[in-house]
C-alpha positions in Angstrom: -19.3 1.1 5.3 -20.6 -2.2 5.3 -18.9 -5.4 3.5 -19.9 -5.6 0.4 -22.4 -8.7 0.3 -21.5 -10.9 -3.4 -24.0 -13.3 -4.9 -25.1 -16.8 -3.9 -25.2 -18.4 -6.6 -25.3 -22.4 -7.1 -22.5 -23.2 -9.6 -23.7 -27.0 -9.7 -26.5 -25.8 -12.2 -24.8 -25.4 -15.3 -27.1 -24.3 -18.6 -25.1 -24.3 -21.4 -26.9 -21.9 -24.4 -25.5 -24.6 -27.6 -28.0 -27.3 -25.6 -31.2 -25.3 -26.4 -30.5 -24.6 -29.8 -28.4 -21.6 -29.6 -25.7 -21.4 -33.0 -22.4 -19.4 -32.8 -21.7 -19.0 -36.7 -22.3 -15.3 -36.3 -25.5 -15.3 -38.5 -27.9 -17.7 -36.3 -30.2 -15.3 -33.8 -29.7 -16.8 -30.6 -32.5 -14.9 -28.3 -34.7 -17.3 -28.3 -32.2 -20.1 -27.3 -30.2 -18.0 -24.4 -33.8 -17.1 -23.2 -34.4 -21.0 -22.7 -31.0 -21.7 -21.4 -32.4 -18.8 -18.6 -35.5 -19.8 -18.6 -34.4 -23.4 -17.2 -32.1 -21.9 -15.0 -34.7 -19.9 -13.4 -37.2 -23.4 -12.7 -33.9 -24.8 -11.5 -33.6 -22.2 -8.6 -30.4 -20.7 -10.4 -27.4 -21.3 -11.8 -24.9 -21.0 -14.4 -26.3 -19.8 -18.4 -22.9 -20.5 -20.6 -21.6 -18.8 -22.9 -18.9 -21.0 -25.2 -16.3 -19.5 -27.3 -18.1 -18.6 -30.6 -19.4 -15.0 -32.4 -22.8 -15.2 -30.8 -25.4 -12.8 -32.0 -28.6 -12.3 -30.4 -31.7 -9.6 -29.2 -32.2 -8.9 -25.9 -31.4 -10.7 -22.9 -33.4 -10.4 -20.0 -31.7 -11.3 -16.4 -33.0 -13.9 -13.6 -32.1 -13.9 -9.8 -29.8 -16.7 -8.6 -28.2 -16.6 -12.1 -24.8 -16.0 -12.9 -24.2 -15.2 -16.9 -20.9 -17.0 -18.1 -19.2 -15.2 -20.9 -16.2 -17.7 -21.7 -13.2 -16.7 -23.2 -13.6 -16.8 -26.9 -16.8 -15.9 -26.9 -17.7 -12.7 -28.7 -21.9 -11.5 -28.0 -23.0 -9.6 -31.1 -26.4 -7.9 -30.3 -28.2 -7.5 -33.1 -28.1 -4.0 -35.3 -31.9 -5.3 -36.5 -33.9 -2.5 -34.0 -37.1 -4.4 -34.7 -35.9 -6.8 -32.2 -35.8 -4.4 -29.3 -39.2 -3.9 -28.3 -40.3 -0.3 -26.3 -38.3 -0.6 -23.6 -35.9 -3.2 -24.0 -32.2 -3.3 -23.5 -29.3 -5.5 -25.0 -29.2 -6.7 -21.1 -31.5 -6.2 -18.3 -32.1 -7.1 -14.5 -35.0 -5.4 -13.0 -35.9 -6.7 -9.0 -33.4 -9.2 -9.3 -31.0 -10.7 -6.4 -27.9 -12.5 -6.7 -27.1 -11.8 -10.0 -23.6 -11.9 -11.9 -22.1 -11.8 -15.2 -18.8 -13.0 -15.3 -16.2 -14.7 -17.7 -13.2 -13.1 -19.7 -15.6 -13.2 -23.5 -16.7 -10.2 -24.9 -20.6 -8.0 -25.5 -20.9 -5.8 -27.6 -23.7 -3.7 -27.6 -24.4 -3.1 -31.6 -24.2 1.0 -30.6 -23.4 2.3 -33.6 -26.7 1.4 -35.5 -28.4 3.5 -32.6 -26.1 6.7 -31.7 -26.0 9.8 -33.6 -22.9 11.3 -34.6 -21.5 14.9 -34.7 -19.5 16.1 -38.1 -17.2 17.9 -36.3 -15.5 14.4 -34.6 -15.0 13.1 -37.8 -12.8 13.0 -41.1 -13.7 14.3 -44.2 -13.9 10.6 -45.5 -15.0 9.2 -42.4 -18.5 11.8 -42.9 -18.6 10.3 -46.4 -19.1 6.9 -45.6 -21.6 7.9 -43.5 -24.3 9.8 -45.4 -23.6 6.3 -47.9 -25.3 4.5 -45.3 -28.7 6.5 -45.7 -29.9 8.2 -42.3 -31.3 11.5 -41.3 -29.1 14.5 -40.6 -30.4 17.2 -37.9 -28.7 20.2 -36.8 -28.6 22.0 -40.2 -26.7 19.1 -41.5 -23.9 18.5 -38.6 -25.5 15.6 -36.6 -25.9 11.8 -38.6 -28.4 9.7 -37.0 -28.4 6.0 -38.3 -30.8 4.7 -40.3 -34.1 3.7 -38.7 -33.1 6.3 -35.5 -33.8 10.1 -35.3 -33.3 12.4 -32.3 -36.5 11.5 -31.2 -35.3 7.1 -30.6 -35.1 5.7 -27.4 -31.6 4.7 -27.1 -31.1 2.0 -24.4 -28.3 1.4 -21.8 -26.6 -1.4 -22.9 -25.9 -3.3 -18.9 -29.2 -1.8 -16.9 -29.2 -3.6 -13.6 -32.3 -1.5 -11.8 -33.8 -2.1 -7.8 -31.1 -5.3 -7.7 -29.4 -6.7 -4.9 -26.0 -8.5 -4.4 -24.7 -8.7 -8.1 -21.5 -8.9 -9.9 -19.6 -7.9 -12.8 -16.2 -9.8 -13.2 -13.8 -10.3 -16.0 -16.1 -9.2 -19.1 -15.1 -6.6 -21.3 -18.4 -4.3 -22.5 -18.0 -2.3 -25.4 -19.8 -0.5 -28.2 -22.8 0.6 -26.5 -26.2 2.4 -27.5 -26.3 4.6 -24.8 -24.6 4.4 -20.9 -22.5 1.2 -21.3 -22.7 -0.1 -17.6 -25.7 1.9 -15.5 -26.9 0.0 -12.2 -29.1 2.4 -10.2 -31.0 1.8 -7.2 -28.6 -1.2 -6.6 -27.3 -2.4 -2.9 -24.3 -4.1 -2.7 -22.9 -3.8 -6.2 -19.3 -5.1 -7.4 -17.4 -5.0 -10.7 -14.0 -6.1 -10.9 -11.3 -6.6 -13.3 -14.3 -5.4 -16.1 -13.1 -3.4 -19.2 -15.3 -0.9 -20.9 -15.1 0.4 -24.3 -17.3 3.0 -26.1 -15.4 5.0 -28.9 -14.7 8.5 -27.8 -16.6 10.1 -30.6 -20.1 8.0 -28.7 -22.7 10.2 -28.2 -23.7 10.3 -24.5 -21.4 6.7 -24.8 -20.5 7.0 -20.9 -18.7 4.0 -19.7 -19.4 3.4 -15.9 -22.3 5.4 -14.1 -23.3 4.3 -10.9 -26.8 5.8 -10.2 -28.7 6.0 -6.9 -27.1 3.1 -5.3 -25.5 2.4 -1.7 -22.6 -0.5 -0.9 -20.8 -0.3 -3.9 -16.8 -1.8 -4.8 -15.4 -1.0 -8.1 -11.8 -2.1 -8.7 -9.1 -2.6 -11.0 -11.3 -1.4 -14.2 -10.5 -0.3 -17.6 -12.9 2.5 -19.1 -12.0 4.3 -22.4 -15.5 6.0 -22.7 -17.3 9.1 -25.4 -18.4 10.7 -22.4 -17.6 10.5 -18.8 -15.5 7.3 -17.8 -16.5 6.5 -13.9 -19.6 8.5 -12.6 -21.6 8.6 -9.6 -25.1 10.0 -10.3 -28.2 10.4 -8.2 -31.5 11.4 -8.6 -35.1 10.6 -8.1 -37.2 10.3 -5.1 -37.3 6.5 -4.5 -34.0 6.6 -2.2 -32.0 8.0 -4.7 -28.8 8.7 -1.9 -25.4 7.4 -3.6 -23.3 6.4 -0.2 -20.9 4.1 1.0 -18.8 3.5 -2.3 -15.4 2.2 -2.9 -13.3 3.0 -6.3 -10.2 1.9 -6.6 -7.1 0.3 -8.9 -9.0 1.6 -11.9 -7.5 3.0 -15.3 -9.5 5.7 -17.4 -8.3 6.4 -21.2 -10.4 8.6 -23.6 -13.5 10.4 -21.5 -15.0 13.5 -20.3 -13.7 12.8 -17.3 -11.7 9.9 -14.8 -13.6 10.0 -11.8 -16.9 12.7 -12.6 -19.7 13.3 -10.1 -23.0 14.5 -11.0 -23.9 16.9 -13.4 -27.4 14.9 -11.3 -26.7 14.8 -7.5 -30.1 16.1 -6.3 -31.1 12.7 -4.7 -27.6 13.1 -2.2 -23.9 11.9 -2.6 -21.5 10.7 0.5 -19.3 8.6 1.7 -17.3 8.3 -1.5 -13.3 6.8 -1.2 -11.3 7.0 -4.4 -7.5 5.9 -4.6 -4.8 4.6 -6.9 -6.6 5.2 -10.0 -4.6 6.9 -13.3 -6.5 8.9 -15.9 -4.6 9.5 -19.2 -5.9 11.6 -21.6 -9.2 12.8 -20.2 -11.0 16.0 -21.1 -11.1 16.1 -17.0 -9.2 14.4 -14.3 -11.5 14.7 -11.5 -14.6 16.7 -12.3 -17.9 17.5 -10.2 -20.3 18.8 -12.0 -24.3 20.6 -11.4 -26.7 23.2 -12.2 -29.3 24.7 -9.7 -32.1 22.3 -11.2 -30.5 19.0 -10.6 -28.4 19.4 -7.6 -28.0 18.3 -4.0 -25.9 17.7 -1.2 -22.5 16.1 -1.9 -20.0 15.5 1.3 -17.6 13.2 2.7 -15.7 12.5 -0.1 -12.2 10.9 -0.2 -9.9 11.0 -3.6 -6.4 10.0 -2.5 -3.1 8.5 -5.0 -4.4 10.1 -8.5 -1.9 9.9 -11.1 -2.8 11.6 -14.0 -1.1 13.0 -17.2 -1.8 14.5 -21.0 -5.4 15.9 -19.6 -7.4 18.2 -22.2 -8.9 20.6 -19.6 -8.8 20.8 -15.9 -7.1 18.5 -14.3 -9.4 18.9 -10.8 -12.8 20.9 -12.1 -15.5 21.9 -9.9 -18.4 23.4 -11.5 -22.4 24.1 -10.6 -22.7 26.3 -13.6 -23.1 22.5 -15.9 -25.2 22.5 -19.0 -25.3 19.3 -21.2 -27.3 19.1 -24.3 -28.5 15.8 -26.2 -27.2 15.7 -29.5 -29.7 17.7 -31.6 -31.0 20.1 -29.4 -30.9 23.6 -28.8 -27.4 24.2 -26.1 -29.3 27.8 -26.1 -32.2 26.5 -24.0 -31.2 26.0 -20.5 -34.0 24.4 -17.6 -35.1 27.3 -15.4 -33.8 26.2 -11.6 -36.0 24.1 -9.8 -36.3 25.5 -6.1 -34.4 22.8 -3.6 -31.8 21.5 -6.3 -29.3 23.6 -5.7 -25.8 22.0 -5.2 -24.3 21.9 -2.4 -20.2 20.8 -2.7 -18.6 20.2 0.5 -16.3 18.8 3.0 -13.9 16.8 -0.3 -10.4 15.6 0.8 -8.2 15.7 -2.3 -4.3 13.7 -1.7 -1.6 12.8 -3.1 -2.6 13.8 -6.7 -0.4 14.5 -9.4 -0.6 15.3 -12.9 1.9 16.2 -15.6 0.3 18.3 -18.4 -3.1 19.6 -18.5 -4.6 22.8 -19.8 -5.5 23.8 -16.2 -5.0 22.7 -12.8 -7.6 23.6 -10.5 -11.1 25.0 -11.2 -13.4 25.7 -8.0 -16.4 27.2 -9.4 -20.1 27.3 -7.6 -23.0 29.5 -6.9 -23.7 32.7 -5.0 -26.1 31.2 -3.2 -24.2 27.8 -2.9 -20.4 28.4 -2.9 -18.1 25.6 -3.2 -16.4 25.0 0.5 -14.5 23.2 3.0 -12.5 21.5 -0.3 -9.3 20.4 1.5 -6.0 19.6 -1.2 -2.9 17.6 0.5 0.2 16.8 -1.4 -0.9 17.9 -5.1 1.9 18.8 -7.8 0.1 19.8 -11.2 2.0 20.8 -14.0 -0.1 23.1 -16.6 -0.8 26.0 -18.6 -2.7 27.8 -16.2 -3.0 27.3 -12.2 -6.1 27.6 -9.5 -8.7 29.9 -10.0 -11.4 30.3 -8.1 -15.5 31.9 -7.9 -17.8 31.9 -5.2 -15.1 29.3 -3.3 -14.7 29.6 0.4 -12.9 27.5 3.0 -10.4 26.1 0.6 -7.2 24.6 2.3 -4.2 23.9 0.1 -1.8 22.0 2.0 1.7 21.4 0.5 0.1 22.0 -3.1 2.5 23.0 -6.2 1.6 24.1 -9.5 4.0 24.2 -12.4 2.2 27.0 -14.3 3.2 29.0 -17.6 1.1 32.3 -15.2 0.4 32.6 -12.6 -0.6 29.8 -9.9 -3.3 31.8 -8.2 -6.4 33.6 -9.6 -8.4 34.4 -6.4 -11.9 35.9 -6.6 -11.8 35.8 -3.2 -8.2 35.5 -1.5 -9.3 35.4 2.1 -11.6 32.1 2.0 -8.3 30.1 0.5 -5.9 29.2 3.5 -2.2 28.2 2.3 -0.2 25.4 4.2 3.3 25.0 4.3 4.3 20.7 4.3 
């Protein structure tokens, strides 16, 4: 792949948000100040909009190329829990057509989520359930979903970090938590880096994913920190307006509380390769790694690279293939699956899986595709896994397990098809 091109941006510019009005007392809306402090930044030709330390609380915040969006430390961004300040179509922050764009800094945003997400009975306490039905609110789902007030399953919630058709931008040093929706989703991005970022979404977030990467090509994501409701780093594609993920770099990254640690899909119909993942832990994760389709939103995914995965206390699978994926918005019938959508079938193939281990997990390996569209040419090298149950296999060929161990209460193996698997000694 290419180097990874960052943004020019001219530090000499500096806009600083307090000089156009902006108040950090926590109470003081401060959209219409930042959006001067940008504003000048923009008839300047770029620069730098500050941030100082303070609780800063504000609407929307709409991005400008050549600008580079300071979060200092000390400074915590509130966005407002008052909807009526998020026009259709609006986000807490948003680049659209942008280039050289960064947000940077070691402050904090946080996205106001929990006025906008819905939650499920069944992921919380007795009292916690209590205190929300005192808020007011509508309850769907005879009775076992909350949505906050002003929201029903019908809202618009909005990704809190939406960088879309951008080029050359940056994410450094800010933690993101608390999100509506997606907490940091960049599609149709070239040459895309986040660094040292945290992310933070409570694990009980309804479709609160923390890192998706949509539709984009160049990308470098490194030494991150995702504790996520739903899947913690994800590669998604989809779309007809170049939708191809490829040539992208994840590495040095930590995943707590998620669906999954490093998830692809369940949308890959727009085309996934050249994909290199290595020295990453996942702790605690329904999933370590997990790939995931159905026949109506799949494609071609190859070429990809997962190597030094150390993992431990995993829910479910510790490695999970599976085109058989159904996900369901919160309030809607599970029951009612899309009918297949002729040329989105998945296609899994040609994965290089090393030096991965994992101690405790409920199973080790799950390889699971279609009839039409098996899983294949998935090659494991140097994997010890200790859990309850071991591989199992269906509609899996050209599987190559190459000084693999499992530490299982069974049996390692349950084969569907024993022939397509090929065992390696070291």
């Amino acid at each position: 792949m290419p180097e990874v091109a960052l943004p020019a941006i001219d530090s000499t510019h500096i806009f600083n948000i307090a000089d156009y009005g902006a108040v950090g007392d926590g109470r003081t809306l401060n959209t219409e100040a930042i959006a001067k402090a940008i504003a000048a930044c923009a008839q300047a030709g770029g620069g730098e909009v500050i941030i100082p330390p303070g609780l800063w609380v504000t609407g929307p915040i709409r991005m400008v190329s050549h600008m580079n969006l300071v979060i200092e430390r000390g400074a915590l961004v509130k966005f407002t829990r008052d909807l009526s300040q998020y026009p259709m179509g609006a986000y807490p922050v948003y680049a659209h057509d942008l280039e050289d764009v960064a947000i940077t800094g070691s402050g904090i945003m946080d996205g106001g989520g929990d006025a906008w997400r819905p939650v499920k009975q069944e992921k919380t306490t007795e009292a916690q359930w209590k205190e929300l039905l005192a808020k007011g609110g509508t309850l769907t789902d005879k009775g076992k979903i909350w949505w906050p007030p002003g929201t029903s399953k019908d809202s618009q919630r909005p990704y809190m970090i939406y960088f879309d058709h951008c080029q050359r931008v940056l994410l450094q040093g800010v933690t993101f938590r608390n999100s509506p929706k997606f907490v940091i989703y960049p599609t149709h991005c070239r040459d895309l880096t986040l660094r040292d970022v945290s992310v933070f979404n409570e694990w009980w977030a309804q479709n609160g994913d923390g890192i998706d990467i949509s539709a984009s090509t160049n990308v470098l994501l490194y030494r991150c920190n995702v504790s996520a409701g739903d899947d913690g780093i994800c590669l998604k594609s989809s779309g007809t307006d170049t939708p191809l993920v490829q040539n992208v770099v994840i590495a040095a990254c930590n995943v707590y509380h998620a669906h999954g640690g490093f998830v692809i899909g369940s949308n890959t119909d727009g085309g996934i390769r050249n994909v290199y993942v290595a020295d990453c832990n996942y702790v605690g994760t329904d999933v370590g790694i997990r790939v995931k389709s159905n026949a109506g939103r799949g494609g071609l995914v190859r070429d990809i690279y997962i190597d030094r995965i150390f993992m431990s206390e995993i829910a479910h699978d510790a490695i999970s293939f599976d085109t058989y994926y159904e996900d369901s918005p919160a309030g809607s019938d599970p029951n009612k699956r899309t009918a297949p959508i002729p040329g989105k079938t998945p296609v899994f193939t040609d994965f290089h899986i090393s030096h991965v281990y994992c101690l405790g997990a409920a199973k080790a390996i799950s390889l699971t595709g279609l009839p039409q569209s098996p899983v294949r040419r998935i090659f494991f090298d140097h994997v010890v896994i200790t859990a309850g149950e071991g591989l199992t296999t269906k509609d899996a060929n050209e599987i190559e397990l190459k000084d693999v161990t499992l530490h299982t209460n069974g049996p390692p193996f349950q084969l569907e098809h024993p022939q397509d698997i090929r065992i390696l000694d070291k």
